[in-house]
C-alpha positions as CSV (number, residue, x, y, z in Angstrom):
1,X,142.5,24.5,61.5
2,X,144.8,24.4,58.7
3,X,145.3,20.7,59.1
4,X,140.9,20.1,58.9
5,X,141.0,22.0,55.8
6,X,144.1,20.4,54.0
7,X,142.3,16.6,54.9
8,X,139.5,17.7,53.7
9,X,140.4,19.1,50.1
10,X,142.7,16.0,50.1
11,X,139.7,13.9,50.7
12,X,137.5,15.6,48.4
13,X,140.0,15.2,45.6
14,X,140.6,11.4,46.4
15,X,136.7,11.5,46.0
16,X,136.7,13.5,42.7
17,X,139.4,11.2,41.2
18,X,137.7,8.2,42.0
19,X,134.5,10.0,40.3
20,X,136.6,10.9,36.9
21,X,138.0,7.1,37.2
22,X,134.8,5.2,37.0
23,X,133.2,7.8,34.5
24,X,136.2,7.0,32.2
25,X,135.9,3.1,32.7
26,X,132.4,3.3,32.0
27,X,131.7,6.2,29.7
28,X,130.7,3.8,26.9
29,X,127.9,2.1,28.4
30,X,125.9,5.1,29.8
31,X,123.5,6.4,26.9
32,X,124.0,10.3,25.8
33,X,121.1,10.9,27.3
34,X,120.2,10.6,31.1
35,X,117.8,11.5,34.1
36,X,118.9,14.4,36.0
37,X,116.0,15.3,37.8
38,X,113.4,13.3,39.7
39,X,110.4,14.4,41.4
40,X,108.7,13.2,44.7
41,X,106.3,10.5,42.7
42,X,109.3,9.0,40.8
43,X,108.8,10.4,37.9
44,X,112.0,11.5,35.5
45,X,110.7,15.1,34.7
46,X,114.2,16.6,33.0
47,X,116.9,14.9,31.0
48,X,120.7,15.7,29.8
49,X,123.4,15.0,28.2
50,X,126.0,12.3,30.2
51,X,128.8,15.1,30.3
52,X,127.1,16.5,32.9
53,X,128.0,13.3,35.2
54,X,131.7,15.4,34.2
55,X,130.5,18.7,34.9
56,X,128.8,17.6,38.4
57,X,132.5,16.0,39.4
58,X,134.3,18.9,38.4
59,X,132.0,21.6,40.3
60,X,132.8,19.7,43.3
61,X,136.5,20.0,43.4
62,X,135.7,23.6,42.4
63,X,133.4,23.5,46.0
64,X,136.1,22.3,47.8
65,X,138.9,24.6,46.5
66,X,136.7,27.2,47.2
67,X,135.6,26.5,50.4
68,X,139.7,25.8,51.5
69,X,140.5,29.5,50.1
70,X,137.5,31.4,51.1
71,X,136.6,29.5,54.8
72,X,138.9,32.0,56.7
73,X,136.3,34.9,55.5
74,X,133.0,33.3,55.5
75,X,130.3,34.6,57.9
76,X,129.2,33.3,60.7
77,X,125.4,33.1,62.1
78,X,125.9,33.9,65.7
79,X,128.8,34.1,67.8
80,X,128.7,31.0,69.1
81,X,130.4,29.4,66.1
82,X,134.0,29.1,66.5
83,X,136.6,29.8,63.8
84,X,137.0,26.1,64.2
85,X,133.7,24.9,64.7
86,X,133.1,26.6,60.9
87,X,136.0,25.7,59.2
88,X,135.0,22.1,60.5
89,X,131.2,22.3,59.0
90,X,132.8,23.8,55.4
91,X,135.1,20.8,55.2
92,X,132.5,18.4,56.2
93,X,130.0,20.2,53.7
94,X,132.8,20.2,50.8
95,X,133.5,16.2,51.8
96,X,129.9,15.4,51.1
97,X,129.2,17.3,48.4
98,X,131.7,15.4,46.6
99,X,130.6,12.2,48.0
100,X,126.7,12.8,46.9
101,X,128.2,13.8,43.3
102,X,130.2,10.3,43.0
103,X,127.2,8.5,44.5
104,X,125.2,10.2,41.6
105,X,127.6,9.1,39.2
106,X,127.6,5.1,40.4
107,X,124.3,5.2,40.6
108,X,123.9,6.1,37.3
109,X,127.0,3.6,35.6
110,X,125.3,0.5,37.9
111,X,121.4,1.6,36.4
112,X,123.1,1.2,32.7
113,X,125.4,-1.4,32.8
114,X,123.1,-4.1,34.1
């Protein structure tokens, strides 16, 4: 179990440099002020600042340090979840998490550097 969770904060770290990489590369060509929010229709309904493309990277290494430390005590719907099975769903959650964060961030640096 041990082993799942190390990969997986490893993993979610490699993601969360790669994140902090491109955001430094191309900090200067995203404008102070982007989307954060879009609704069902397609229609941009909140703004913010671009440090939050930092913020959103940061929270998820935060995620996945805290899901390493705390997945040993975290409750379990049912008792047919395993010790395993859940340390297994926290790292895959923590993995993605990161991922949907960096895809955010790409997204965002391909949308203004066209």
């Amino acid at each position: 179990m041990v082993r799942i969770k190390k990969v997986s904060l490893l993993v979610s770290g490699m993601i969360t440099v790669v994140n902090f990489l491109l955001l430094y590369i191309y900090w200067g060509g995203i404008p102070r002020s982007i989307p954060l929010h879009i609704d069902f229709n397609s229609n941009i309904d909140s703004y913010g600042n671009k440090n939050n493309l930092f913020y959103l990277a940061a929270f998820g290494i935060v995620l996945a340090v805290l899901s390493f430390c705390f997945s040993k005590n975290a409750p379990v719907s049912g008792s047919f979840i395993s010790n395993k099975s859940k340390y297994l769903i926290l790292s895959i959650t923590s993995m993605i998490i990161c991922s949907f964060f960096l895809l955010y961030s790409c997204l965002t640096i391909i949308k203004f550097n066209q």
